[in-house]
ZAKOL-914959 format. One line per field, with one value per residue: residue in three letters; x, y, z of N, C-alpha, C in turn. Coordinates in steps of 0.2 Angstrom, whole numbers. Each point is the difference from the previous one (the first is absolute). Example, Ala and Ser with C-alpha at 12.3 -4.5 7.8 and 13.67 -1.06 7.14 Angstrom:
<rs>
residuo: c(Ala; Ser)
n.px: c(66; -2)
n.py: c(-28; 5)
n.pz: c(39; -4)
ca.px: c(-4; 4)
ca.py: c(6; 6)
ca.pz: c(0; 1)
c.px: c(4; -4)
c.py: c(6; 5)
c.pz: c(0; 3)
</rs>
This chain:
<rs>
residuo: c(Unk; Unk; Unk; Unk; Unk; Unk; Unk; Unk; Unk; Unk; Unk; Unk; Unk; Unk; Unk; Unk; Unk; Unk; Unk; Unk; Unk; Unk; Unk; Unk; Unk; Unk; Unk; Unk; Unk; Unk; Unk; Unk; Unk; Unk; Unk; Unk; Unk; Unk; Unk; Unk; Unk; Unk; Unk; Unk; Unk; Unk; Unk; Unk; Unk; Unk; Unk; Unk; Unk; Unk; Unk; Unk; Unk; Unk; Unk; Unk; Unk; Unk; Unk; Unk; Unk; Unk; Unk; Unk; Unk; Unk; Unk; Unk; Unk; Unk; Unk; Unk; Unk; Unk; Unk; Unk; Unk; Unk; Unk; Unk; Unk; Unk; Unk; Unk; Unk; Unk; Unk; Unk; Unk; Unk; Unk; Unk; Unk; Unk; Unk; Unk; Unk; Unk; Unk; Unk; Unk; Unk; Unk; Unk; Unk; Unk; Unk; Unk; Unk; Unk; Unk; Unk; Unk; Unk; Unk; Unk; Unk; Unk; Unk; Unk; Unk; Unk; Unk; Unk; Unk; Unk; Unk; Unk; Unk; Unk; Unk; Unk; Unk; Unk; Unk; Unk; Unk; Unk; Unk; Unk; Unk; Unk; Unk; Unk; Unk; Unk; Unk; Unk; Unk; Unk; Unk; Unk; Unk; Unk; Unk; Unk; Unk; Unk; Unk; Unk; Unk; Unk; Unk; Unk; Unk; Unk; Unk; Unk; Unk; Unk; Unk; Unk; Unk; Unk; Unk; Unk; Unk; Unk; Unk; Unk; Unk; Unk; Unk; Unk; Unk; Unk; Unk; Unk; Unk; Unk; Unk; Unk; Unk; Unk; Unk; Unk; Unk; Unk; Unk; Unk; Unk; Unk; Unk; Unk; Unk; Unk; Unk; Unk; Unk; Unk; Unk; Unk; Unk; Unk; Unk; Unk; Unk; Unk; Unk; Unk; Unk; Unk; Unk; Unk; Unk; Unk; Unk; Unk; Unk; Unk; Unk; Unk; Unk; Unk; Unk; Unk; Unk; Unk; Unk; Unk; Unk; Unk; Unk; Unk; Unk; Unk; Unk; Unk; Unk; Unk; Unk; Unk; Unk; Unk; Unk; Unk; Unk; Unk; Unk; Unk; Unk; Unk; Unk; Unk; Unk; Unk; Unk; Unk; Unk; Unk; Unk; Unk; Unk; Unk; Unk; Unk; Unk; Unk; Unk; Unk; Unk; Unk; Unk; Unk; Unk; Unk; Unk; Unk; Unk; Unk; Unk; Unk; Unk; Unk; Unk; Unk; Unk; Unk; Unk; Unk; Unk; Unk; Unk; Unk; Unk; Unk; Unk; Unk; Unk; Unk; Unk; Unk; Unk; Unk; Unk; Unk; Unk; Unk; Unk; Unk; Unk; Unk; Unk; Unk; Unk; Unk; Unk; Unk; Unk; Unk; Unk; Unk; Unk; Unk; Unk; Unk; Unk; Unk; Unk; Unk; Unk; Unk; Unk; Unk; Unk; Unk; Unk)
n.px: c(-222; 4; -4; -7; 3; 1; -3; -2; 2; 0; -6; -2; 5; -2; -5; 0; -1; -5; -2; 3; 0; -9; 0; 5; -4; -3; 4; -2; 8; -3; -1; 5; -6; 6; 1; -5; 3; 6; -7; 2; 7; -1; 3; 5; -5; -3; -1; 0; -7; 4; -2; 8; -4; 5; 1; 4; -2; 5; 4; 3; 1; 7; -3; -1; -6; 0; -2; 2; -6; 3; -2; -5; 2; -6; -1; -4; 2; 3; -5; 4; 0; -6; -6; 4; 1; -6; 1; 5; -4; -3; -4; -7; 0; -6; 2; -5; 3; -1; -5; 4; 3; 5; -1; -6; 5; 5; -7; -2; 8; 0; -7; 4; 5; -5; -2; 5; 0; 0; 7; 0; 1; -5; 1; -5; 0; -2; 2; -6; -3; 7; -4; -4; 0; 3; -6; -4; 4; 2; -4; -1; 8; -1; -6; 3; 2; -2; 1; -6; 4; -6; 4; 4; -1; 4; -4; 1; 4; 4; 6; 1; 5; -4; 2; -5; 5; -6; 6; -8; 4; -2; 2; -7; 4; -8; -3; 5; -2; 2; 0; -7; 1; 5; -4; -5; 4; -2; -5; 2; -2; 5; -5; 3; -7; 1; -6; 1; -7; 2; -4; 0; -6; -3; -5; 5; 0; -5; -6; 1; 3; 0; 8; -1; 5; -2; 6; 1; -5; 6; -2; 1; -4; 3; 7; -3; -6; 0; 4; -6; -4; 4; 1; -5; 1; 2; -6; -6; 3; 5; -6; 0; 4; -2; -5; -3; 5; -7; -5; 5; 0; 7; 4; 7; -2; 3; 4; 3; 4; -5; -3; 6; 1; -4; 3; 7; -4; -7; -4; -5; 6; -4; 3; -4; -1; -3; 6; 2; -5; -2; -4; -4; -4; 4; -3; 0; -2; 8; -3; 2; -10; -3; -2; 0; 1; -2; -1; 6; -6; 2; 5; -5; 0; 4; -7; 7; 1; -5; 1; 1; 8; -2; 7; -3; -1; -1; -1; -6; -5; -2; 3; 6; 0; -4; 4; 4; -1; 0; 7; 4; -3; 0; 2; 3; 3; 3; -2; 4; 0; 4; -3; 3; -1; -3; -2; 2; 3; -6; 1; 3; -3; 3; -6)
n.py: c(115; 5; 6; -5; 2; 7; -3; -4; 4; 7; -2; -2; 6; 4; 0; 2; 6; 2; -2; 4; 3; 0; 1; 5; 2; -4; 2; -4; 0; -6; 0; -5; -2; -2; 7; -2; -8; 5; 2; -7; 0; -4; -4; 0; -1; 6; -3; 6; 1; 7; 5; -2; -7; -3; -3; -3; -2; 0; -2; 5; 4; 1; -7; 5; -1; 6; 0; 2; -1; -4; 3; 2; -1; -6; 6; -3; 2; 5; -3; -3; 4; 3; -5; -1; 8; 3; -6; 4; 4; 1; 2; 0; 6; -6; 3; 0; 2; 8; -4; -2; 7; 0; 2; -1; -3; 2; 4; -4; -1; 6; 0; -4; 4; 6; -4; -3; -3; 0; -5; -6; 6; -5; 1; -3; -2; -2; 1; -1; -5; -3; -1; -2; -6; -2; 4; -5; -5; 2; 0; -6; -1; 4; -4; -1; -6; -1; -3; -2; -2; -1; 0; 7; 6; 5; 4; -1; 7; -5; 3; -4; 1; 1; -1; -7; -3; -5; 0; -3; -3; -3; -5; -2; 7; 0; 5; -1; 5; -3; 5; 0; -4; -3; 5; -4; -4; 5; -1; -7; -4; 1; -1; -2; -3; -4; -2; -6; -3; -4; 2; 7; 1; 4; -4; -3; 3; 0; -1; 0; -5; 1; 1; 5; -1; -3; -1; -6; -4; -4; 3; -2; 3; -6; -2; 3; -2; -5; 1; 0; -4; -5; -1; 0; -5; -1; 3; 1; -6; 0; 1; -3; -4; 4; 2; -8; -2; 2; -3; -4; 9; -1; 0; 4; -7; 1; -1; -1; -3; -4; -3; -2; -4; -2; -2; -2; -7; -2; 5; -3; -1; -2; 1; -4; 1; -7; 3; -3; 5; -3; -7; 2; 2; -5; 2; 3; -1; 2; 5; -7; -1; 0; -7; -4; -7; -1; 5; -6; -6; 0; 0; 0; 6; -4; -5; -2; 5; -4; 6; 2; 0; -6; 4; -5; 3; -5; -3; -5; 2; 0; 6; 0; -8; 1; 6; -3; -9; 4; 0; -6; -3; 7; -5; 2; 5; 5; -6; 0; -3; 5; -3; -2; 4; -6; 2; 8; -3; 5; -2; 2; -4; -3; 2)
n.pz: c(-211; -3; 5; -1; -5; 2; 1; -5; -5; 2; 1; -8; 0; 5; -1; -6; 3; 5; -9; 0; 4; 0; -6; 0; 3; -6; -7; 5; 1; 0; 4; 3; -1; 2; -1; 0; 3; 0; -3; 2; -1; 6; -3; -3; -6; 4; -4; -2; -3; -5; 2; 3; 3; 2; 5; 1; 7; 0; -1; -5; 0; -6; -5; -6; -5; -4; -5; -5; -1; -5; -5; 2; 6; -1; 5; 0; -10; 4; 3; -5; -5; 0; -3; -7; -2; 0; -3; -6; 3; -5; 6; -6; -3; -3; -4; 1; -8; -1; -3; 6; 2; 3; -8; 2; 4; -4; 4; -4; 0; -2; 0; 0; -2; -1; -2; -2; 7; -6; 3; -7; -7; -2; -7; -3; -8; -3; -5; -3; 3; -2; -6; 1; 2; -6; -6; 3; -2; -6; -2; 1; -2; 4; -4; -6; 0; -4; -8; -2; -6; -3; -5; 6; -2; 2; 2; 6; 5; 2; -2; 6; 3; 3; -5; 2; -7; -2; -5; -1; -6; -5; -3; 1; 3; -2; 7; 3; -3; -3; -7; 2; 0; -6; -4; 2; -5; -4; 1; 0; 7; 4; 3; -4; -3; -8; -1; -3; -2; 0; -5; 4; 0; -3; -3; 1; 1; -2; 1; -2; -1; -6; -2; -2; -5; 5; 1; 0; 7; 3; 5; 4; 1; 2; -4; -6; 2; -2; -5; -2; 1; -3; -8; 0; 3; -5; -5; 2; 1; -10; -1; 8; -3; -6; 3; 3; -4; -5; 4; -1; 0; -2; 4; -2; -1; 4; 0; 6; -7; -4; 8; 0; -7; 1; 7; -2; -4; 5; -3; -2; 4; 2; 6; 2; 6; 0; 4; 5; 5; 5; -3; -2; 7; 6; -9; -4; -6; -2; 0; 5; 0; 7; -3; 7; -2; 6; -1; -8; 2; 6; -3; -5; 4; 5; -2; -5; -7; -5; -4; 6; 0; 4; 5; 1; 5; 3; 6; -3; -1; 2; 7; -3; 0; 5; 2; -4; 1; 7; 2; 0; 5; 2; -4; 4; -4; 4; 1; 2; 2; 3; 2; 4; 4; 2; -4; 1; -8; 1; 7; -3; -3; 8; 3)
ca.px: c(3; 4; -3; 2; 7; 2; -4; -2; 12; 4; -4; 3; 5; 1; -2; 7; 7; -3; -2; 8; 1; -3; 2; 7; 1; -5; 5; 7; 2; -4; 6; 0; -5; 0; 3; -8; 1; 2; -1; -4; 5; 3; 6; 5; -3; -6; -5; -5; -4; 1; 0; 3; 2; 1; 5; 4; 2; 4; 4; 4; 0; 4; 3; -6; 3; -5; -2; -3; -4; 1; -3; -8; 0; -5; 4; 0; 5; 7; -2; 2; 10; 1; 1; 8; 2; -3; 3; 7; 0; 1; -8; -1; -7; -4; -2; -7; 2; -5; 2; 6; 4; 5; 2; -6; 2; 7; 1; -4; 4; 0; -6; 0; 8; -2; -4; 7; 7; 5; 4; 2; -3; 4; -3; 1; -3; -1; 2; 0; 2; 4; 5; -6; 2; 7; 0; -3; 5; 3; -4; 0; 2; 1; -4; 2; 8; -1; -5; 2; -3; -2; 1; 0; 5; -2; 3; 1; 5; -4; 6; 0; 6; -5; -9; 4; -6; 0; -6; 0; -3; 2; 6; -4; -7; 2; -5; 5; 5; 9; 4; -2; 3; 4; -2; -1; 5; 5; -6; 1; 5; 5; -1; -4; 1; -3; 1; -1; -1; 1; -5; -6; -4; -7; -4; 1; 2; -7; -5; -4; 1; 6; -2; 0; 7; 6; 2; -1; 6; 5; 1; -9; -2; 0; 7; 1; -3; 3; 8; -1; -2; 6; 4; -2; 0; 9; 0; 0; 4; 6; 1; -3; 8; 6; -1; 3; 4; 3; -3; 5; 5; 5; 7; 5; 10; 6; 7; 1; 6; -6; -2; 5; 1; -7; 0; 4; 2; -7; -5; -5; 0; -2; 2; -3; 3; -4; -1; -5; 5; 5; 9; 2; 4; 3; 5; -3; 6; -2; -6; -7; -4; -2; -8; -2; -1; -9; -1; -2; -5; -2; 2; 1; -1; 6; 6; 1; -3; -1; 4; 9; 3; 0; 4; -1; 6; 1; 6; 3; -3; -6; -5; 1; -3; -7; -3; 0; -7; -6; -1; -1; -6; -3; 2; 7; 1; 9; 1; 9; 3; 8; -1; 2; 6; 5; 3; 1; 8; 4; -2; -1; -8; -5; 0)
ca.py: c(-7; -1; -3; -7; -4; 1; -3; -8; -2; 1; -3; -6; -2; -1; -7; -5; 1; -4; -9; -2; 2; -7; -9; -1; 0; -6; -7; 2; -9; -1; -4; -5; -3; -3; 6; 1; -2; 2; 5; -2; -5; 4; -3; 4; 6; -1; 3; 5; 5; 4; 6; 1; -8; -8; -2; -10; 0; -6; 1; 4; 6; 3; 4; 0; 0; 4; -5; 2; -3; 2; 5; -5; -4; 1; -2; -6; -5; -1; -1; -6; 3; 6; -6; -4; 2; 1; -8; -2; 7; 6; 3; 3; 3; -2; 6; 1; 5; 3; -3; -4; 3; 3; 6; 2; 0; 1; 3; -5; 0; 6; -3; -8; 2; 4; -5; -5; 2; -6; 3; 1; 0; 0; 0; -5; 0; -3; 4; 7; -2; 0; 8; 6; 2; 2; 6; 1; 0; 7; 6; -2; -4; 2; -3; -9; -3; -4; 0; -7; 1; -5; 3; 8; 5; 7; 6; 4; -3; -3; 2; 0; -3; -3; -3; -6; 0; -8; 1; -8; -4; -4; -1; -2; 3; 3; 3; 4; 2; -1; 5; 3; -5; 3; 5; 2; -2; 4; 2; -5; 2; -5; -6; -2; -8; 0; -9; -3; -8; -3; -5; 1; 4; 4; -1; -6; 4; -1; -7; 5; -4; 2; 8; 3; 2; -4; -6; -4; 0; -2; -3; 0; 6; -1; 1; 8; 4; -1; 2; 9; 1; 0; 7; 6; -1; 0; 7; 3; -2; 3; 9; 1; 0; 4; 5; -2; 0; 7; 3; -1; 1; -1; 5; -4; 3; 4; 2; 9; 4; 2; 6; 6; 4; 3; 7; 9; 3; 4; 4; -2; -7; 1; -9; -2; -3; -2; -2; 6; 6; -1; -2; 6; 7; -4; 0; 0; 3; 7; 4; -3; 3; -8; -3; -4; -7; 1; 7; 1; 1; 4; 7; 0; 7; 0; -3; 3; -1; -4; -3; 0; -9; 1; -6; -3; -5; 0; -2; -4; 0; -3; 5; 5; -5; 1; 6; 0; 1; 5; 5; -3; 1; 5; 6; 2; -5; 0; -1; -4; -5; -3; -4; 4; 3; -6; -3; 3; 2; 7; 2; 9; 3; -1; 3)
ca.pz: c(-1; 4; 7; 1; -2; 4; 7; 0; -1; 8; 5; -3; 0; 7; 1; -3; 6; 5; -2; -2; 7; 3; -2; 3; 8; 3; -2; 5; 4; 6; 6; -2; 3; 4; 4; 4; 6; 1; 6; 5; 6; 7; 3; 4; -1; -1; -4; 6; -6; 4; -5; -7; 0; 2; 6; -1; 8; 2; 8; 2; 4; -1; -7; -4; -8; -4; -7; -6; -4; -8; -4; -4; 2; 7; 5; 5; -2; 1; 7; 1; 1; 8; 7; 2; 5; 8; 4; 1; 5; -2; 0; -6; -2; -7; -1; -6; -3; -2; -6; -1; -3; 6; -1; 3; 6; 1; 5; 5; 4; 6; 1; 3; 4; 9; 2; 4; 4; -1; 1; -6; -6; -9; -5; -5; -1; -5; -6; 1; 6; 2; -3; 4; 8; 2; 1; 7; 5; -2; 7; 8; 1; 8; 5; -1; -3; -7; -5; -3; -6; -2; -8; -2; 1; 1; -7; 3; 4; 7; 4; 4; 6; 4; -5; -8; -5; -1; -8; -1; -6; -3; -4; -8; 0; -8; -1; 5; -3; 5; 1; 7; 7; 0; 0; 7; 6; 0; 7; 5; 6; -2; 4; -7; -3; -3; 0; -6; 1; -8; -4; 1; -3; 2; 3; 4; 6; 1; 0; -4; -4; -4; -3; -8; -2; 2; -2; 3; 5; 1; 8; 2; 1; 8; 3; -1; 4; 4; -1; 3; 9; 4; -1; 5; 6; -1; 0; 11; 5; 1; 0; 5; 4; -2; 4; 6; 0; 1; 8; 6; -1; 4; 0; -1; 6; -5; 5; 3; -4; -5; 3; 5; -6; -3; 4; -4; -8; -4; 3; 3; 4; 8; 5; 4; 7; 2; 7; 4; 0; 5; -3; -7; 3; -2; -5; -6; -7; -1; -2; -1; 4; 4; 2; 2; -4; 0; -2; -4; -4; 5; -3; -8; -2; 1; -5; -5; -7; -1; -5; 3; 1; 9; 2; 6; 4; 6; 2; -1; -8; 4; -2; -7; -4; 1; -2; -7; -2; 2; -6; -9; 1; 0; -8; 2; -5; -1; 7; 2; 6; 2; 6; 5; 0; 4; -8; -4; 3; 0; 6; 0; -4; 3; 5)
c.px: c(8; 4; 3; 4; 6; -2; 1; 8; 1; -2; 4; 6; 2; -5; 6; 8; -4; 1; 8; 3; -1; 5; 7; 0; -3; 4; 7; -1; -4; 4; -5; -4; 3; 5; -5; 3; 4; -5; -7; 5; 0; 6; 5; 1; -5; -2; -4; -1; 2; -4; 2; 4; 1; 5; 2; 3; 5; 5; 3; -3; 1; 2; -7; 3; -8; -1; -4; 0; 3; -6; -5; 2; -2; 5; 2; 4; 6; -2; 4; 9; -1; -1; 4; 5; -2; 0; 6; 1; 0; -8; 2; -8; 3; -4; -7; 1; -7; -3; 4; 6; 3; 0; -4; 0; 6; 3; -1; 2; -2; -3; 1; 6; -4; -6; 1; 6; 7; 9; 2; -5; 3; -5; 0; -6; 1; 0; -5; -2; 6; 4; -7; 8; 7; -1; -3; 8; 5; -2; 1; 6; 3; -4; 0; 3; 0; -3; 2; -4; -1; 0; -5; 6; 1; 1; 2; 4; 1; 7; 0; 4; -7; -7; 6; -7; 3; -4; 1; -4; -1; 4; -5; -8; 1; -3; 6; 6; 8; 3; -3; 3; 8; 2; -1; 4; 6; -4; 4; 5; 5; -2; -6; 2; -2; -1; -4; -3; 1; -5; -7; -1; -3; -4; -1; 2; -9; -3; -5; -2; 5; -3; 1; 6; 4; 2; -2; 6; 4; -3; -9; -2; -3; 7; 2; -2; 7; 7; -1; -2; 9; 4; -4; 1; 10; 2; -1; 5; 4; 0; -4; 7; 4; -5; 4; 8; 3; -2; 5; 6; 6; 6; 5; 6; 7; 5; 3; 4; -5; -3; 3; 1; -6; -3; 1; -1; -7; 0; -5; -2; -2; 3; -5; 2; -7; -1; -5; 5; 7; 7; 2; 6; 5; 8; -3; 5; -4; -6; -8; -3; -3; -8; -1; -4; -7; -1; -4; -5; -6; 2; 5; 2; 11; 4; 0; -6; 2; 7; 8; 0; 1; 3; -1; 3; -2; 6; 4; -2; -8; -8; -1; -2; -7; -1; 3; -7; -6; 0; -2; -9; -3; 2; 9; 5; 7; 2; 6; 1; 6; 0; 1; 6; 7; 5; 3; 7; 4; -1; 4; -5; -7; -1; -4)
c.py: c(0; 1; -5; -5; 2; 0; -7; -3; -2; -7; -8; -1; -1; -10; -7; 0; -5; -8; -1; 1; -8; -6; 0; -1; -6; -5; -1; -10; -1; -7; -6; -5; -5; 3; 2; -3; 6; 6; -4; -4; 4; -2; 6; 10; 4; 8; 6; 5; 6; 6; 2; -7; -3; 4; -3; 2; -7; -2; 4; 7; 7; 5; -3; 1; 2; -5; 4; -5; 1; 2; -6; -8; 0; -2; -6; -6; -1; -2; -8; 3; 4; -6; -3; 6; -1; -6; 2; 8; 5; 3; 4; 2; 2; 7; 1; 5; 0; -2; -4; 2; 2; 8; 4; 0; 1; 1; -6; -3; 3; -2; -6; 1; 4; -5; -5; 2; -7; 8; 1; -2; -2; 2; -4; 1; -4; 2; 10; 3; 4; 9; 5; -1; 3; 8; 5; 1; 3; 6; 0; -4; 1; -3; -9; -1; -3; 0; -7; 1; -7; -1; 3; 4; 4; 6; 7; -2; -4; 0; 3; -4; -7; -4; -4; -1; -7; -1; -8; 0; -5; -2; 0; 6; 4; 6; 7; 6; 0; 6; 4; 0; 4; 8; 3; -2; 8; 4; -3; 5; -3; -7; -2; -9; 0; -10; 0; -4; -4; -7; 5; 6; 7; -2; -4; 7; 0; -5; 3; -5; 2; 9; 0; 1; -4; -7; -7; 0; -7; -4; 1; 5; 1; 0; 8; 3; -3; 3; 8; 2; -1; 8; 6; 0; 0; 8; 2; -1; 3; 8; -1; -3; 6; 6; 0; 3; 10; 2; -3; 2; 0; 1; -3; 1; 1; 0; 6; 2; 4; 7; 7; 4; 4; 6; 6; 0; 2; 6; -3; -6; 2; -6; 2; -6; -2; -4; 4; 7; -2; -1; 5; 4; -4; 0; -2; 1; 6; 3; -6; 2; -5; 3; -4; -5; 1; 5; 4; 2; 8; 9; 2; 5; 1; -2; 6; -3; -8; -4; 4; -6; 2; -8; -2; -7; 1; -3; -8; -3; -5; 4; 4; -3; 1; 6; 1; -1; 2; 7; 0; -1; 3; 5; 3; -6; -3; -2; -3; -2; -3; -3; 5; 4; -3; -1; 4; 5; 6; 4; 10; 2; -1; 7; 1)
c.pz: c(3; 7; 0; 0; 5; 8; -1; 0; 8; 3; -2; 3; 8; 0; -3; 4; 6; -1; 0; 8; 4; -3; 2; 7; 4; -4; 4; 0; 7; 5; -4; 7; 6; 5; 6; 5; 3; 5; 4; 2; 5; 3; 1; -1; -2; -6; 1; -6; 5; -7; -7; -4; 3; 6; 0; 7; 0; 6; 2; 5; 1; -6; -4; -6; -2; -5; -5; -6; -8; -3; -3; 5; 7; 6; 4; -1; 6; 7; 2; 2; 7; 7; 3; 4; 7; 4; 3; 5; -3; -4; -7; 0; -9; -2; -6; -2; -4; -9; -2; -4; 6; -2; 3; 7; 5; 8; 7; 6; 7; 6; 3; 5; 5; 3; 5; 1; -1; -1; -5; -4; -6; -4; -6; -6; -9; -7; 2; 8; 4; -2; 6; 7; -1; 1; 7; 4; -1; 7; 7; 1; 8; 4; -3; 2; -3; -3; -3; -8; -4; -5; -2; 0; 4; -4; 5; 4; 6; 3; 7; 7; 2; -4; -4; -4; -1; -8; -2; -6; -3; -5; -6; 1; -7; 1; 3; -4; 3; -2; 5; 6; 1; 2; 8; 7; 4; 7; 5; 5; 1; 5; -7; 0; -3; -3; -6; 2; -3; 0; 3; -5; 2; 5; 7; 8; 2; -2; -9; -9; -6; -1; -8; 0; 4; 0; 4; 4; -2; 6; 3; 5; 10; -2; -1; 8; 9; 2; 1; 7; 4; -2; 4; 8; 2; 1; 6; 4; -1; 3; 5; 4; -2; 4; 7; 0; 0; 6; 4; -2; 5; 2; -2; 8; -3; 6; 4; -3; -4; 2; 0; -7; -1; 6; -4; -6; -2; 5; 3; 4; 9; 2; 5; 5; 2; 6; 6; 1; 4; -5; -6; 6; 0; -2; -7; -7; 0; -4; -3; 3; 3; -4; 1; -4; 4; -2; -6; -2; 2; 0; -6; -1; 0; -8; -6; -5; 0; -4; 3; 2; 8; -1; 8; 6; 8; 5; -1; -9; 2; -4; -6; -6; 0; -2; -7; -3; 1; -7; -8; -2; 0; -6; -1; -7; 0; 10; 1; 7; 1; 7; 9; 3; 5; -6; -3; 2; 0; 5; -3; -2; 6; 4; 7)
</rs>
């Protein structure tokens, strides 16, 4: 008899874990029944059932956004917030999370980034959702540039020169722990935003109808979605001008007194003569070396370290102007421009 208590217990108990297992995985938020027009519109987005979800194909080109699903919420809820992006150029893949838990799919990301060839990546995701990506993105922050959080946190770090984080919630969410939030802010990069909505909620970032624990919203649940689709798009731009702005790097000009001081008072200063040979032979300042203004690009091997300061100058400031920014371009950080040697008042320092 006893045997079988110890056989029949174990089984009972694994079966009441299975009844407990099913009914949580199957009591999930279901979209809201007129979110359906959105996966037969053909107009300016098209809709396309991929593997791991949804594609949202819009006008853009260039830049994409991942999407993770909140915790027991049918994914297809947020098909109205990712169609509003993909209008406004910014293609997104809707991610079908395993049971409907992101915790079950953390990776999913990866999979969609070797897949497509978009320039830039973001990542976004919705309370548990959102803590799944932010921790994806912990890991891979060399291959985003952003993360977008939807009242969620991080718990991990996402400190990095080159990744912004965009965290949006509500003024009346009741489900968002704030001393989390807080907490997690100490992760942030310094290219960090963080927005309040005011009068929105939990649930209104999805189509999903109310949640448990949360408050009533304040504002309606097309203006949340809406003020988020801009704050995320405010996000891209600003940290796709502030790349631009680090990709055009630039040089300083300076004067032949500035120049003439900094001859003798650094160690690491090269002058370069970007005239041709002829004029260099000619006459030149003392101990500068000719590299010809066409040249530059074409023999890298002459130039100094990246990081020595190179004073540059030609005959009348023309071509030194151009060869500053050839080189400021090419990475060279410390580039100086005292214009030409028509202009330069220390004819004993020529030779």
């Amino acid at each position: 008899m006893r045997w079988k208590k110890r056989v029949i217990i174990p089984i009972i108990g694994f079966l009441l874990i299975a009844i407990i297992g099913i009914w949580y995985v199957n009591d999930y938020y279901h979209t809201d029944e007129n979110v359906q027009e959105y996966l037969q519109k053909k107009d300016s987005v098209l809709v396309t059932e991929i593997s791991d979800g949804l594609y949202l194909d819009g006008s853009g080109n260039d830049t994409a956004l991942i999407f993770y699903p909140g915790a027991k919420v049918e994914y297809t809820a947020y098909l109205p917030l990712l169609n509003d992006l993909a209008e406004r150029g910014i293609d997104c893949f809707l991610i079908k999370m395993p049971c409907n838990l992101a915790f079950f799919g953390q990776n999913k990301a990866e999979k969609i980034m070797d897949s497509y060839g978009y320039d830039h990546w973001y990542l976004s995701g919705h309370s548990l959702g959102g803590a799944m990506a932010a921790s994806y993105a912990s890991g891979h922050l060399e291959s985003l540039n952003g993360l977008v959080l939807l009242a969620a946190y991080p718990t991990k770090s996402l400190k990095s020169d080159s990744f912004s984080v965009l965290s949006l919630y509500g003024s009346e969410d009741g489900v968002l722990n704030m001393e989390k939030v807080e907490e997690g802010n100490s992760y942030m990069p310094a290219d960090y935003t963080e927005i309040c909505i005011e009068g929105g909620n939990h649930a209104q970032f999805g189509n999903y109808g109310k949640q448990k624990g949360d408050h009533t919203a304040k504002i309606s649940r097309e203006k949340q979605q809406a003020q988020t689709v801009e704050a995320i798009l405010d996000m891209m731009e600003a940290h796709k001008d502030q790349k631009q702005e680090e990709a055009m790097k630039t040089y300083e000009q300076i004067s032949p007194q500035e120049a003439k001081k900094r001859m003798y008072n650094e160690e690491d200063v090269i002058i370069l003569d970007v005239r041709t040979q002829e004029e260099y032979d000619s006459g030149h300042i003392k101990n500068a070396v000719c590299l010809p203004n066409e040249d530059i690009l074409s023999e890298p091997d002459i130039l100094p370290d990246k990081g020595q300061h190179i004073l540059v100058y030609c005959r009348s400031g023309n071509r030194s102007k151009q060869a500053a920014q050839k080189l400021a371009d090419m990475g060279y950080e410390n580039v100086l421009e005292f214009g030409g040697i028509l202009d330069w008042p220390y004819p004993e320092l020529v030779e």
